[in-house]
C-alpha positions in Angstrom: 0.0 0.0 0.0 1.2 3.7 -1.3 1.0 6.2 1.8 -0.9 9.2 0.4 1.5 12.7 -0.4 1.2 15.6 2.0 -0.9 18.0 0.2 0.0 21.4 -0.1 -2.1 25.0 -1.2 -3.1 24.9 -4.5 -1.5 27.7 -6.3 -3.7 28.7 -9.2 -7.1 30.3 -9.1 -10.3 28.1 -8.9 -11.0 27.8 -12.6 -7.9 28.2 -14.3 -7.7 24.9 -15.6 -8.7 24.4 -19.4 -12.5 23.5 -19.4 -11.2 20.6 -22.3 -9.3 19.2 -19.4 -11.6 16.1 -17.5 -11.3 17.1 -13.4 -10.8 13.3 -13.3 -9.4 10.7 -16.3 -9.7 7.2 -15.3 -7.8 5.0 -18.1 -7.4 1.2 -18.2 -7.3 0.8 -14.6 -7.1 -3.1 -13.7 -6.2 -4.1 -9.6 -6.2 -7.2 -8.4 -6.0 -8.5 -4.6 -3.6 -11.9 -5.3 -6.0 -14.4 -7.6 -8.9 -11.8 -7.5 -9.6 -9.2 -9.8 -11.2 -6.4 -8.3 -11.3 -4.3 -11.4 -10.5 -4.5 -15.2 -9.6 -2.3 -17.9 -11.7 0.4 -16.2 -11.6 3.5 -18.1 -14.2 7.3 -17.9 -14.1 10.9 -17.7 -15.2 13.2 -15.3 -15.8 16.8 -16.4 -15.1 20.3 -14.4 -18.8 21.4 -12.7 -20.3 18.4 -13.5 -22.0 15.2 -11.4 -21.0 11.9 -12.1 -22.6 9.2 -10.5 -20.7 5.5 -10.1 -23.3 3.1 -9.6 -22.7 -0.2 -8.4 -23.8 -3.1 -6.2 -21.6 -3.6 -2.4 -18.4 -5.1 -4.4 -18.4 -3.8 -7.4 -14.9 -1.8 -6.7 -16.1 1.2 -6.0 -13.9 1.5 -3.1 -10.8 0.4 -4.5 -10.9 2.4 -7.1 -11.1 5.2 -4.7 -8.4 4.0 -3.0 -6.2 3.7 -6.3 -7.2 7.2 -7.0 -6.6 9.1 -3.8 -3.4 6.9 -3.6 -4.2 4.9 -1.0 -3.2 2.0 -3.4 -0.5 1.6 -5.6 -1.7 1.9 -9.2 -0.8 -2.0 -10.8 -2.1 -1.1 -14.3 -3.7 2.1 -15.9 -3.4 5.6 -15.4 -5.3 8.2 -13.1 -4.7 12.1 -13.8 -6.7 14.7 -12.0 -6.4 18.1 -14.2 -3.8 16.7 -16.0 -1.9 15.5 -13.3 -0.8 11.8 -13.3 -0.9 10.8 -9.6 1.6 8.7 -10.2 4.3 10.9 -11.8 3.0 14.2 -10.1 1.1 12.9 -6.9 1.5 16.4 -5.0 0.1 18.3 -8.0 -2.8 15.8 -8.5 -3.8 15.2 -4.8 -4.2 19.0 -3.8 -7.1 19.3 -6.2 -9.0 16.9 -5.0 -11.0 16.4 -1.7 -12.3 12.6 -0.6 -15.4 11.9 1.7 -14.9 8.3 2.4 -17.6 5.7 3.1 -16.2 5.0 7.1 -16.5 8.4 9.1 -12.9 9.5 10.0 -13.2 12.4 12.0 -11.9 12.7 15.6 -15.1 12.2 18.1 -13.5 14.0 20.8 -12.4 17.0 19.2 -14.7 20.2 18.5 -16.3 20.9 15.2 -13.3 23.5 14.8 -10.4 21.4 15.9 -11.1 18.7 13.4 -11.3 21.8 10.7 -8.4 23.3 12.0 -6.4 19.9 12.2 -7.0 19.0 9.0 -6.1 22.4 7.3 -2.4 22.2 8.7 -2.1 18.8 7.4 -2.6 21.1 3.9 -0.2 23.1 5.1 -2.8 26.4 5.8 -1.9 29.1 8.2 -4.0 29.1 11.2 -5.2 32.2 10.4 -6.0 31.1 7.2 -7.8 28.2 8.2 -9.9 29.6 10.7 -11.1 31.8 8.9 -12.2 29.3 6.4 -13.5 26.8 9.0 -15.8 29.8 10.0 -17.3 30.7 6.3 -17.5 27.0 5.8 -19.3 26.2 9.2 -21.4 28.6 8.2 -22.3 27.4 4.7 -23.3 24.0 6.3 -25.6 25.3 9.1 -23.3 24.6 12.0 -22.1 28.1 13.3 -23.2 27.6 16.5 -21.9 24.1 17.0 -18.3 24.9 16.5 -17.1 24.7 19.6 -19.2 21.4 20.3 -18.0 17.9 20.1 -18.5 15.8 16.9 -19.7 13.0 18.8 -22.5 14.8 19.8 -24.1 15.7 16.4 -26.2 13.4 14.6 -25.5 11.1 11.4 -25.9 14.1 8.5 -24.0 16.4 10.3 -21.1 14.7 10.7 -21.3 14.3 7.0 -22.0 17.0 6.6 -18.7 18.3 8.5 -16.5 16.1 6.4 -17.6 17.7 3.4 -16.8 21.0 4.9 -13.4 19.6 5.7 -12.4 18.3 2.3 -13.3 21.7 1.0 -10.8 23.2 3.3 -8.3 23.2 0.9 -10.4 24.4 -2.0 -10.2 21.5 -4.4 -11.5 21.1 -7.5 -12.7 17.6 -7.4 -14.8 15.9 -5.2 -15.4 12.3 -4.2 -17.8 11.1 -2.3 -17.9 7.3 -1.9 -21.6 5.9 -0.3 -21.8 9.3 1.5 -25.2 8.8 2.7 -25.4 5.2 4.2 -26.6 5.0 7.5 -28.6 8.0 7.2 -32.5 8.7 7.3 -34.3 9.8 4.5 -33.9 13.7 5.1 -30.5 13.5 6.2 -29.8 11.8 2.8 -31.8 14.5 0.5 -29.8 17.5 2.5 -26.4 15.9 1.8 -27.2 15.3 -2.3 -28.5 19.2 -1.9 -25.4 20.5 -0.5 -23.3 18.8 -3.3 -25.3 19.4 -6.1 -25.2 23.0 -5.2 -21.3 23.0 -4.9 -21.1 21.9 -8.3 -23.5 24.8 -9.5 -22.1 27.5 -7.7 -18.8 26.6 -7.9 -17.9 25.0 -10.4 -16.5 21.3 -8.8 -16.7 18.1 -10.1 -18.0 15.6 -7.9 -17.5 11.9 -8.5 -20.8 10.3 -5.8 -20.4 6.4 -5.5 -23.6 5.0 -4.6 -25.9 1.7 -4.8 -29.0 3.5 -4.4 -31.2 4.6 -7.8 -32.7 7.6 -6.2 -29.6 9.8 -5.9 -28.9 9.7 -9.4 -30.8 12.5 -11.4 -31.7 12.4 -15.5 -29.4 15.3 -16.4 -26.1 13.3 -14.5 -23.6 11.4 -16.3 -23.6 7.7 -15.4 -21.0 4.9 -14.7 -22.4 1.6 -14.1 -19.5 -0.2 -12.4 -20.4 -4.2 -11.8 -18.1 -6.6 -10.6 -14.9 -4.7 -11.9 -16.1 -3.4 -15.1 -17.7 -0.7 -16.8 -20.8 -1.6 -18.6 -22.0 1.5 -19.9 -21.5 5.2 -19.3 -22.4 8.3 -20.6 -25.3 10.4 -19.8 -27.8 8.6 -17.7 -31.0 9.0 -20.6 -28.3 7.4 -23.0 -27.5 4.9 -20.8 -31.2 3.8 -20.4 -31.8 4.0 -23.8 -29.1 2.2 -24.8 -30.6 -0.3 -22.4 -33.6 -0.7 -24.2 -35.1 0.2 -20.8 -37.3 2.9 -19.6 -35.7 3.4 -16.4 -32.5 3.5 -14.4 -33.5 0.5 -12.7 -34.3 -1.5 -15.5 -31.2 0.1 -17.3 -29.0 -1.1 -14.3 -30.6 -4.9 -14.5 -30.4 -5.6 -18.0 -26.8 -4.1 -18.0 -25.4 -6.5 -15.1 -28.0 -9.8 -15.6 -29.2 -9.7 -12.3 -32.5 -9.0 -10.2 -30.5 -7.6 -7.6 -31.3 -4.3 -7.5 -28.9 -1.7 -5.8 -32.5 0.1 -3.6 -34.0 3.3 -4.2 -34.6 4.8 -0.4 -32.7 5.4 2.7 
């Protein structure tokens, strides 16, 4: 396993990446785990202020792919640029454009809402003045001004998500992955969190790469990757991904695509 690079400021201004350039190329990426292939030859785009959804069943290497990506794997085969930047070659240049909500909730339980903030910003090497002033504006953009100085342990489900997306914004990235960011969370908790995200990519412009199993977070204007059992089996605008399923729905699109009945759910 690759330790991830220290990530440092990004130096140029949001935006001033060519729009021709995908905020995330994924090119013949193949891992496997000894004997087992986890994924093969798996290769899409995702574009600057757009949402791209990965839909898959549990297994379906969403997750390793995430880790290859954020370089908590060693790439085996393929190539991963973010902006350009091969994370291989140029993993500081790649990594401090991106931010990462993973599936397991990694922030400190026992720290305030402004420690963990403030924590994470000097890992990206921002003054503290700096950082608290954007721990402040971002608190504030999620609705928890006035639990700053509270302990994470004490706010529910969504918030704590809710907090890690203000945290891998800290940095101001230009890419954003989210993998399975809503399990374990009730049906309102799950509709504020798509909100939030949706709206970052409107207002400012980020792509976001969402990982999910469940149908209903996945809108007709997104572009789709169905991902099932290492592979891509189709991609591309989710209406041309149904259609090209013969199908009249997602749903249906997603079942003819992998041959199964299992479907990946449509609620909390």
């Amino acid at each position: 396993m690759t330790s991830p690079v220290p990530i440092t400021e990004p130096r140029e201004a949001p935006g001033s990446h060519p729009a021709t350039v995908p905020a995330l190329s994924i090119d013949g990426i193949s891992h496997s785990y000894g004997p087992r292939r986890a994924l093969m030859e798996v290769s899409f785009n995702v574009q600057p202020a757009s949402f791209t959804a990965l839909l898959g069943l549990n297994g379906a290497g969403k997750s390793t792919l995430f880790s290859l990506i954020t370089r908590l794997f060693g790439i085996q085969s393929g190539r991963v640029s973010i902006f350009g930047h091969d994370v291989s070659k140029s993993p500081g240049e790649a990594l401090r454009l991106l931010g990462v909500v993973f599936q397991p909730r990694t922030l400190d339980l026992d720290l305030s809402l402004t420690q963990n903030l403030l924590y994470h910003a000097a890992l990206h090497g921002i003054s503290r003045r700096e950082a608290a002033a954007r721990s402040a504006e971002l608190l504030g953009r999620i609705g928890l001004s006035e639990r700053a100085g509270s302990k994470v342990r004490d706010l529910s489900g969504g918030q704590m998500r809710r907090l890690e997306i203000a945290r891998a914004l800290l940095h101001r990235p230009r890419l954003l992955l989210l993998d399975e960011p809503t399990v374990g969370l009730d049906v309102k908790a799950r509709a504020d969190i798509i909100s939030h995200v949706r709206q970052l990519v409107t207002e400012q412009g980020i792509g976001v790469l969402w990982a999910t199993h469940l149908f209903d977070e996945i809108l007709p204007g997104d572009d789709l990757v169905v991902l099932h059992q290492g592979k891509v089996l189709a991609q591309g605008p989710m209406s041309r991904v149904i259609a090209e399923a013969g199908a009249q729905d997602v749903n249906t699109a997603f079942m003819r695509l992998t041959g199964t009945q299992t479907m990946p759910g449509g609620g909390a």
